[in-house]
C-alpha positions as CSV (number, residue, x, y, z in Angstrom):
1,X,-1.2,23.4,-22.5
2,X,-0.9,19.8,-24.0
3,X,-4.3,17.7,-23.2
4,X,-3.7,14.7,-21.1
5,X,-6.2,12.1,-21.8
6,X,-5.2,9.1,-20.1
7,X,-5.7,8.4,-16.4
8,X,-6.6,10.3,-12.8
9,X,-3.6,10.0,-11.0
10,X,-5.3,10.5,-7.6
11,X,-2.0,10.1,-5.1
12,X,-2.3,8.9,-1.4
13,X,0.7,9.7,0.8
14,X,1.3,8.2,4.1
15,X,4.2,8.2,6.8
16,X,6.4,5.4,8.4
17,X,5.9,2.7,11.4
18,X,8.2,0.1,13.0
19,X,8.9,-3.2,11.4
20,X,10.1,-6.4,13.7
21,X,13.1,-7.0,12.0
22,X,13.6,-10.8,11.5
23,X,15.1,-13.0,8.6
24,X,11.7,-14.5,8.6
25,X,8.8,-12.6,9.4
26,X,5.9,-15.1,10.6
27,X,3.1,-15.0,8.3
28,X,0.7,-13.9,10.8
29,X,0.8,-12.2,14.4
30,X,-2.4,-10.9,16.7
31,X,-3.7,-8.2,16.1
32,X,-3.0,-5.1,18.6
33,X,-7.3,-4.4,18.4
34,X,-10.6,-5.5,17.7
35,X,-11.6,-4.2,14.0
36,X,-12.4,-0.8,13.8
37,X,-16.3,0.9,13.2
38,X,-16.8,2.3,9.4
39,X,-16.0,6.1,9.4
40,X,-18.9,8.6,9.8
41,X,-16.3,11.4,10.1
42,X,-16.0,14.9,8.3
43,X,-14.6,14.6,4.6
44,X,-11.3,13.4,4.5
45,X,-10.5,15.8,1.3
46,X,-9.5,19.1,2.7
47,X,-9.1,21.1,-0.9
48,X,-6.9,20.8,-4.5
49,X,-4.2,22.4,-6.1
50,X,-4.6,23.1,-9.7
51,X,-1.5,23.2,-12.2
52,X,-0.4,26.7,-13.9
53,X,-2.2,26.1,-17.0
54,X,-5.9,25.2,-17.2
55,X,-6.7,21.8,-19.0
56,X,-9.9,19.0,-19.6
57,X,-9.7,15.8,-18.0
58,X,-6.6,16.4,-15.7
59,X,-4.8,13.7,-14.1
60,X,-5.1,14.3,-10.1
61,X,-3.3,13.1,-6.5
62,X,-4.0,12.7,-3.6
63,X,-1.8,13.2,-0.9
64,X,-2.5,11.7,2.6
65,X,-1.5,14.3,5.2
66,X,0.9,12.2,7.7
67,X,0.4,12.1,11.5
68,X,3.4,13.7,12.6
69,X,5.7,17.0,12.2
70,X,6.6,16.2,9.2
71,X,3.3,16.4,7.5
72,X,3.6,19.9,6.1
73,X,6.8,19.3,4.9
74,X,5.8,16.1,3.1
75,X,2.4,17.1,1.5
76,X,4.8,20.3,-0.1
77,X,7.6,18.4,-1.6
78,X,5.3,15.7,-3.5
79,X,2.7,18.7,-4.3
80,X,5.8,20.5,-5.8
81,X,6.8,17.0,-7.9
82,X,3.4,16.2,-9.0
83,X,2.4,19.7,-10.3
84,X,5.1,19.4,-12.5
85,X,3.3,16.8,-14.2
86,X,0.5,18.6,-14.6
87,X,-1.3,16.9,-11.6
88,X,-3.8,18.5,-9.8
89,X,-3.2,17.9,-6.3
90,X,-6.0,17.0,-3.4
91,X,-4.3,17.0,0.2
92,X,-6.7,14.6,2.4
93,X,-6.3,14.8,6.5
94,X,-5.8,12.7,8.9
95,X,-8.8,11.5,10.7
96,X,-9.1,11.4,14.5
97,X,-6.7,8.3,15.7
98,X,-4.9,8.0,12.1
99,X,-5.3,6.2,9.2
100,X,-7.0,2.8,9.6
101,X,-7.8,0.6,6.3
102,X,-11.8,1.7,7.2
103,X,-10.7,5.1,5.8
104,X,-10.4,3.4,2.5
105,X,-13.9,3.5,1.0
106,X,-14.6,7.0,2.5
107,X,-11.4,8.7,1.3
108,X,-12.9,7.3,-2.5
109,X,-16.1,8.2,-1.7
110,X,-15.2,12.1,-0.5
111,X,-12.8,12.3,-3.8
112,X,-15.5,11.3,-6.2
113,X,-18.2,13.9,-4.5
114,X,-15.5,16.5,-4.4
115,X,-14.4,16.0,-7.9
116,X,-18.0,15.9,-9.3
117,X,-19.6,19.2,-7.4
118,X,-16.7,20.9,-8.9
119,X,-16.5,19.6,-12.3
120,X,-20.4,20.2,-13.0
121,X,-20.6,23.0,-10.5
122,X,-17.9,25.4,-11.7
123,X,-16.0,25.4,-8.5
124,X,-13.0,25.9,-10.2
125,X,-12.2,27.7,-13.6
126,X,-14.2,27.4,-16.3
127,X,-11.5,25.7,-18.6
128,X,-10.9,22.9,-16.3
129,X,-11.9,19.5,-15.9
130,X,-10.4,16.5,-13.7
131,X,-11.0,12.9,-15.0
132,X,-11.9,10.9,-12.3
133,X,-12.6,7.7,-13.1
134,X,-8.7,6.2,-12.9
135,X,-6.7,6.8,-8.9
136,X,-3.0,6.5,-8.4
137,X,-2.6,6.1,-4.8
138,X,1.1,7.5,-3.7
139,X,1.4,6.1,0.2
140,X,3.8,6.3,3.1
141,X,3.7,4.1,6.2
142,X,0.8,5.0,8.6
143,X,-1.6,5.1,5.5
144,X,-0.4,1.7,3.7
145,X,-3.0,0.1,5.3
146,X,-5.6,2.6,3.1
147,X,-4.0,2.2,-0.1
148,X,-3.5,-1.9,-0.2
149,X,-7.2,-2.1,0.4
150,X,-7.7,0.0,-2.2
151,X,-5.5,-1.2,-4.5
152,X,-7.6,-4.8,-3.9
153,X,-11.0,-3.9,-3.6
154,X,-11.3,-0.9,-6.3
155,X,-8.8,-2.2,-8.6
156,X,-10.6,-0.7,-11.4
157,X,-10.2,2.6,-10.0
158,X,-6.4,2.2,-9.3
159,X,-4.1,3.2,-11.9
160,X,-1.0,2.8,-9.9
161,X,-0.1,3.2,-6.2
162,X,3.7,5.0,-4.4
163,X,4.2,4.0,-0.7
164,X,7.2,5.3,1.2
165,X,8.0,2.7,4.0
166,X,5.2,0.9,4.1
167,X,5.0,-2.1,6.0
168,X,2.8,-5.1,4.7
169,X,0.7,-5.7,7.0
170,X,-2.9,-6.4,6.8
171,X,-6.2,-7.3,9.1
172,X,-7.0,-10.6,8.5
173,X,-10.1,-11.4,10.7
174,X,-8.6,-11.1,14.4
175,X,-4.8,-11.6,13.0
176,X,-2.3,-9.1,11.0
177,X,-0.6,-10.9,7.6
178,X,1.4,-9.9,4.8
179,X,-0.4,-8.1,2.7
180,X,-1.2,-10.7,-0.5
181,X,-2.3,-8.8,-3.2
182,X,-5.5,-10.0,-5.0
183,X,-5.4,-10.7,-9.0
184,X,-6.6,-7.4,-10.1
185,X,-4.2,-5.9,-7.7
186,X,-1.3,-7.5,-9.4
187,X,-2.5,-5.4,-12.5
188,X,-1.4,-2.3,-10.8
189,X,1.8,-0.8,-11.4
190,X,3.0,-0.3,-7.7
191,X,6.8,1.6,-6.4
192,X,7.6,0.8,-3.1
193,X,10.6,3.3,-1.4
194,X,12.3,2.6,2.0
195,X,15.3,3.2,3.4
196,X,18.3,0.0,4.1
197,X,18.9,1.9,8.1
198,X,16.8,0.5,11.0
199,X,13.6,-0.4,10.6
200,X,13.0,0.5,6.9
201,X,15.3,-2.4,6.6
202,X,12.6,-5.1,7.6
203,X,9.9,-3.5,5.0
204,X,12.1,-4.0,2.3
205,X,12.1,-7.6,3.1
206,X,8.7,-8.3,3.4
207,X,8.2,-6.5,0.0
208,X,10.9,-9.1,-1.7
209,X,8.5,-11.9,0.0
210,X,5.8,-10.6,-1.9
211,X,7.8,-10.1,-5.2
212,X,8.9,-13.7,-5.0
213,X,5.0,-14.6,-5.4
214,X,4.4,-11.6,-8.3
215,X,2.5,-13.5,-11.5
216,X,4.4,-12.9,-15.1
217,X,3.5,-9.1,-16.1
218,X,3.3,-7.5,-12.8
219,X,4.8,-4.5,-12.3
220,X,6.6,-3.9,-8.9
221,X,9.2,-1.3,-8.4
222,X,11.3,-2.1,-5.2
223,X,13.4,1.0,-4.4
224,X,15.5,0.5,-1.7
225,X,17.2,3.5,-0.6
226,X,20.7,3.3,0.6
227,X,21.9,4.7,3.9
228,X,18.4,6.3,4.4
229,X,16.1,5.6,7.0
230,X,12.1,6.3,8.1
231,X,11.1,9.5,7.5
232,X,14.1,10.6,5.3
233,X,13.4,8.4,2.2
234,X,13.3,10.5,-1.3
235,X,12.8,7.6,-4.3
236,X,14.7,6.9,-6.8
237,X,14.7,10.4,-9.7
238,X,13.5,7.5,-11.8
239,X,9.8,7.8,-10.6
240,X,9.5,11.4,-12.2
241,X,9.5,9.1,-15.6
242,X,7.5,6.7,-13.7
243,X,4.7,9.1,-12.7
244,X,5.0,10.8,-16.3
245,X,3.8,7.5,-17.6
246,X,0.8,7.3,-15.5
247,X,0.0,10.9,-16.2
248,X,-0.3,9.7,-19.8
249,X,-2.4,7.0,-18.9
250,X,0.5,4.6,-20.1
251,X,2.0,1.7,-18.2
252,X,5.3,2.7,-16.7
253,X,8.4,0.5,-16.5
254,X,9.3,-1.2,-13.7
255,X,11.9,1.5,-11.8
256,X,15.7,0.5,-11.0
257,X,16.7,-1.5,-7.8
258,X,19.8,0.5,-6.2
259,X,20.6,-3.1,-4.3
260,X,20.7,-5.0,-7.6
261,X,22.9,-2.8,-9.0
262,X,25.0,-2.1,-5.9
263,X,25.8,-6.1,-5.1
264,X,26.2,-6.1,-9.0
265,X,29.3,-3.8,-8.5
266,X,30.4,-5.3,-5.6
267,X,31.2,-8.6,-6.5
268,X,31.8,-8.1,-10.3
269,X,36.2,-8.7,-9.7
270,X,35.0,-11.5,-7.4
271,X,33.2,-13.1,-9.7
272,X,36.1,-12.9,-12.8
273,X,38.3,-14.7,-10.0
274,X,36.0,-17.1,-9.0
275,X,35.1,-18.3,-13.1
276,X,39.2,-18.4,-13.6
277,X,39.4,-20.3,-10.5
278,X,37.1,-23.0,-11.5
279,X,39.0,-23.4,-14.3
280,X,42.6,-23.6,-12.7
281,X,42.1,-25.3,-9.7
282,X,41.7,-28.8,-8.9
283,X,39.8,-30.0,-6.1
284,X,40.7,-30.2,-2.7
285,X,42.4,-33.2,-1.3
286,X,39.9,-35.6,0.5
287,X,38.6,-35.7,3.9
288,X,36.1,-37.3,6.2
289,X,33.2,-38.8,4.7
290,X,30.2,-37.8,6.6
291,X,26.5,-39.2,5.9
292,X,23.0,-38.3,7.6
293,X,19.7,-39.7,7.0
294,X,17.1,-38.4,10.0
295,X,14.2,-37.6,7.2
296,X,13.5,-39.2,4.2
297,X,16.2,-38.6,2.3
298,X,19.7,-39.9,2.9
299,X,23.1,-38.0,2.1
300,X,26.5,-38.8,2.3
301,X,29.9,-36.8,1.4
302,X,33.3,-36.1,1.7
303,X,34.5,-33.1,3.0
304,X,37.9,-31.0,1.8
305,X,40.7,-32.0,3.8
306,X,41.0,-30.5,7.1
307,X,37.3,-29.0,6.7
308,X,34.9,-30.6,9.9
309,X,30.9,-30.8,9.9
310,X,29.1,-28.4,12.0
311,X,25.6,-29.9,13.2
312,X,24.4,-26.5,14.6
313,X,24.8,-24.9,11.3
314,X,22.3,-27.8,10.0
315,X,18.7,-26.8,9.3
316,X,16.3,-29.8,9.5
317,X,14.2,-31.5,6.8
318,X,10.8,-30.5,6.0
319,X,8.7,-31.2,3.3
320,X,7.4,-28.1,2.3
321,X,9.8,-25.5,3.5
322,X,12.7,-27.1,3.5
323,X,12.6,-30.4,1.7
324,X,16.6,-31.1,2.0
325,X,18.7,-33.4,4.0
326,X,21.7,-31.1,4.8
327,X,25.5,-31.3,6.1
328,X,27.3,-28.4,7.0
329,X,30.9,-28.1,6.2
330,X,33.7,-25.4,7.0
331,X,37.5,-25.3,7.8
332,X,36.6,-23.9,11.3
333,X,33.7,-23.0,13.6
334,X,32.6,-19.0,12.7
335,X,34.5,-19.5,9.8
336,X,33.5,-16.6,6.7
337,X,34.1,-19.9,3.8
338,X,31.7,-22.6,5.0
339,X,29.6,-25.3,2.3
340,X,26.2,-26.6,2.6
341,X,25.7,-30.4,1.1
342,X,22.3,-30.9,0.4
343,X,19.8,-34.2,-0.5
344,X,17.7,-32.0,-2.2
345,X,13.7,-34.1,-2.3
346,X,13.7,-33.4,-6.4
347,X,13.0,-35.1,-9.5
348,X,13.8,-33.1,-12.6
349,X,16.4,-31.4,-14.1
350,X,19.7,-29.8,-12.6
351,X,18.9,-26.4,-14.2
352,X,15.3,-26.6,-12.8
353,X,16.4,-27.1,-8.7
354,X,18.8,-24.1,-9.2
355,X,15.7,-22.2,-10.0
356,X,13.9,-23.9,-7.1
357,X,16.2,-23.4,-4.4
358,X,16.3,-19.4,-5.8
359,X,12.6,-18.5,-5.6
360,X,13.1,-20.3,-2.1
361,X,15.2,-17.8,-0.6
362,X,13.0,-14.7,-2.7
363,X,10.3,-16.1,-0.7
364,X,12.1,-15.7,2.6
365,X,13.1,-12.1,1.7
366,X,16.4,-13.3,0.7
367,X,17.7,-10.7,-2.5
368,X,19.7,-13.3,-4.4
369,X,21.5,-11.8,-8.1
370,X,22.5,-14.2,-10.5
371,X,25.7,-13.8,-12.4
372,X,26.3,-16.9,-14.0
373,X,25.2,-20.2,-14.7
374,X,26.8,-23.0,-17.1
375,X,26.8,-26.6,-17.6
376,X,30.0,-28.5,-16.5
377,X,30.3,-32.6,-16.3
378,X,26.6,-33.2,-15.8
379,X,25.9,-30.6,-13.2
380,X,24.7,-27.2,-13.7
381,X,26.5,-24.6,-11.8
382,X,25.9,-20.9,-10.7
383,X,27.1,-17.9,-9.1
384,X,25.7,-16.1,-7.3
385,X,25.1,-13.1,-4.7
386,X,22.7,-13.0,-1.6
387,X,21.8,-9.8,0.7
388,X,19.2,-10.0,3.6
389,X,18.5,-8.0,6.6
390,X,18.7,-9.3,10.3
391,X,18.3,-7.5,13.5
392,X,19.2,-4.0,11.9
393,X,22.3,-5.2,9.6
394,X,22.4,-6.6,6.1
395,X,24.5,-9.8,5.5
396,X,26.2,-10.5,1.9
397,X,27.6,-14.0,0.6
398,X,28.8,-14.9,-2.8
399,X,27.9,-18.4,-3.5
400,X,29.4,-20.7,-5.7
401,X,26.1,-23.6,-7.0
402,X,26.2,-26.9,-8.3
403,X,22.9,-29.1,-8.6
404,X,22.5,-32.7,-10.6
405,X,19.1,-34.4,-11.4
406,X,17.0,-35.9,-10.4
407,X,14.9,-39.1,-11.2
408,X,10.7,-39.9,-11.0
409,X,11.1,-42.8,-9.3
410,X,13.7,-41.7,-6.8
411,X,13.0,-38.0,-5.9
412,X,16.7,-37.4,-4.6
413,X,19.6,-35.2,-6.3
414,X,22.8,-33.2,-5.2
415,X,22.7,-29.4,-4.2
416,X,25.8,-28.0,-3.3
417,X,26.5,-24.4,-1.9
418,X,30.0,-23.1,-1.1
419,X,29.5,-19.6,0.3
420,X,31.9,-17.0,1.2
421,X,30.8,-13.6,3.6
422,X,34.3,-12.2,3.4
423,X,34.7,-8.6,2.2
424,X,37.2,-10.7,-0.9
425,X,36.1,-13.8,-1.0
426,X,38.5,-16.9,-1.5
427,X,38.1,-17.9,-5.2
428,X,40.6,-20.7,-5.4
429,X,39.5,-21.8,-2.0
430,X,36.0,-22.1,-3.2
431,X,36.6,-23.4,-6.3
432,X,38.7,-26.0,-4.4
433,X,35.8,-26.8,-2.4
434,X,32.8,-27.4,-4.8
435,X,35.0,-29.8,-6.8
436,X,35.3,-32.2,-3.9
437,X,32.0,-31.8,-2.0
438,X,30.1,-31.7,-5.4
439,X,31.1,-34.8,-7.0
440,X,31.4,-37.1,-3.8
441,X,27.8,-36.1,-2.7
442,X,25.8,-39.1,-2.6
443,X,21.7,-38.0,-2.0
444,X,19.1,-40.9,-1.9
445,X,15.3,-41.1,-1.2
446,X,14.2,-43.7,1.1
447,X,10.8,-45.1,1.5
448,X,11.1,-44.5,5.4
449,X,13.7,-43.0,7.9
450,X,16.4,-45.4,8.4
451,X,15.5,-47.4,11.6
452,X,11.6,-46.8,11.9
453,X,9.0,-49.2,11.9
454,X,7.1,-50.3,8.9
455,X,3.7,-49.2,8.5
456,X,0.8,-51.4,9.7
457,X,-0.3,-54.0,7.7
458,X,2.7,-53.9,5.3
459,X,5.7,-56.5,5.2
């Protein structure tokens, strides 16, 4: 047998729990109980699986037994994969009640005492040794709450970490939060697997939220799984290489995004149309000139001819979460073609508030894929796709971009979006549509809402 010298793999599965599906998830709900006791239970580790051929300083997994039928079935499937690597394979139990993030410490702690009575004790042959001091927790839902304490408390430990539909959600004091990984966390490689049917849905976009807040080098694997749901998600084939790597104690790449790819596909003839249109096609004829100023900022523009404003399809200014003064524009109320004219609060480049207004809408869960960008007349434009989940169904635009600059000492510039949530969208008709609305857009800062009083004291 080859001698692997690199990690432990030590693998924690777990199984799957409802996610509240909405397009944004609050940041923090009440917890369902008090915090939980620490655990002075029986050991968690119930025995180990050896691969065919003896070796020193195996890697090892362990798998979290899930609370439900399917446990059997699930500890035998990734006890069959990870033999194959060479693996040894610990199967930990569910304690009384299920897993609880208080396991955490314990489940370590019963590991390293089972690992070290047999190592120096001969428990098992001779010729074999597990290396200990490196854990790759493997997770499904019910135990997630195990393996992201883990993966930020013993980071050093924690050479990379599978969950299948996990949900992340934390205890925070007396509330439950999305899971923010600590720095050292961010060091572990991590895959994340759940399925894109009912509530599998909602986890994936809570992971994207936490992607969108990754540092530069972290390694996050999101593998949605198309047309599966909880309890039948098998990742990507990809993670075979993925947990070869770790075996070998080397980093792994990050693993494929099916979503990515799919919505790359998808709109790939839309997209030809839409770059030929924007060359062919002249702007649409003028309309009604529309203005709003209720924040700070002030915007004004000219819709397309026979396109109307929709106030209800306005989202209000705020400073930090939505710093834009908006008009909504479409040919018709419910319309699948509708525009969004911004007065985007922004003082630097055109290129730099495309990026801004994209790692807005990772941060909501949003799964936004570029195709293009280019610089045309002073503005930079962009096209691109966006997929998000709401109440069990996922929702698809392609959106045509255009963005000016902006200036220090008046933080105001243009952001235009024409989208289209048609099955084939209308090219020409968005084309048509960015032309006008782009260049009439008129955004301004002002030093106070149009019509309110001036501050104490000042003249």
């Amino acid at each position: 047998m080859q001698q692997t010298t690199g990690c432990l793999l030590a693998v924690l599965v777990v199984t799957s729990i409802v996610v509240a599906e909405k397009t944004a998830p609050p940041v923090k709900k009440p917890a369902s109980k008090p915090a939980s006791r620490p655990y002075e239970g029986p050991s968690l580790i119930t025995g180990v699986t050896f691969p065919r051929k003896p070796g020193t300083r195996l890697p090892a997994a362990i798998i979290l037994s899930p609370v439900s039928d399917r446990s059997r079935v699930f500890v035998t499937q990734w006890r069959t994969s990870l033999l194959k690597r060479d693996i040894c394979v610990f199967p930990a139990s569910a304690p009384e009640g299920g897993w609880q993030a208080r396991h955490a410490s314990p489940l370590l702690k019963n590991f390293d005492d089972f690992v070290s009575a047999g190592n120096k004790g001969g428990a098992w042959a001779a010729a074999t040794t597990v290396d200990g001091s490196r854990v790759v927790l493997v997770a499904c839902a019910e135990a997630g709450p195990v393996v992201m304490k883990l993966a930020d408390e013993h980071a050093q430990r924690i050479a990379g970490v599978v969950m299948i539909s996990v949900v992340p959600w934390v205890r925070d004091g007396e509330n439950i939060v999305l899971w923010q990984p600590s720095e050292k966390a961010w060091k572990t490689p991590v895959w994340l697997a759940a399925g894109t049917v009912g509530k599998d849905a909602g986890a994936i976009l809570l992971w994207r939220r936490i992607a969108a807040n990754a540092p530069k080098g972290a390694s996050l694997t999101i593998d949605p799984r198309i047309g599966a749901e909880a309890g039948k998600v098998e990742p990507d084939p990809a993670i075979e290489k993925w947990l070869a790597a770790l075996a070998a104690g080397r980093r792994p790449e990050v693993g494929p995004d099916a979503q990515v790819i799919a919505e790359t596909k998808r709109y790939e003839a839309a997209v030809g149309r839409l770059l030929d249109a924007m060359k062919k096609t002249p702007p649409a004829d003028k309309g009604t000139r529309f203005s709003k100023g209720d924040g700070p900022m002030r915007i004004s523009v000219t819709a397309p001819a026979d396109w109307r404003r929709v106030q209800r399809g306005e989202r209000k200014y705020e400073a930090v979460q939505m710093p834009y003064e908006q008009i909504y524009l479409t040919p018709k109320p419910g319309s699948l073609l509708f525009a969004r004219a911004n007065a985007a609060r922004w003082s630097g480049s055109a290129d730099g508030l495309l990026d801004n207004y994209e790692t807005r809408m990772r941060r909501a869960g949003f799964l936004p894929v570029r195709f293009k960008r280019w610089k045309t007349r002073g503005f930079a434009m962009q096209i691109s796709s966006v997929l998000w989940p709401s109440q069990g169904k996922w929702h698809r635009w392609l959106m045509l971009m255009g963005a000016g600059p902006g200036a220090r000492n008046a933080p105001a510039a243009p952001l235009v979006t024409v989208m289209d949530a048609s099955d084939r969208p209308d090219a020409a008709g968005m084309a048509a549509a960015i032309k006008r609305i782009l260049e009439s857009t008129r955004a301004q800062w002002v030093a106070r809402p149009p019509g309110a009083a001036k501050a104490p004291g000042k003249r």
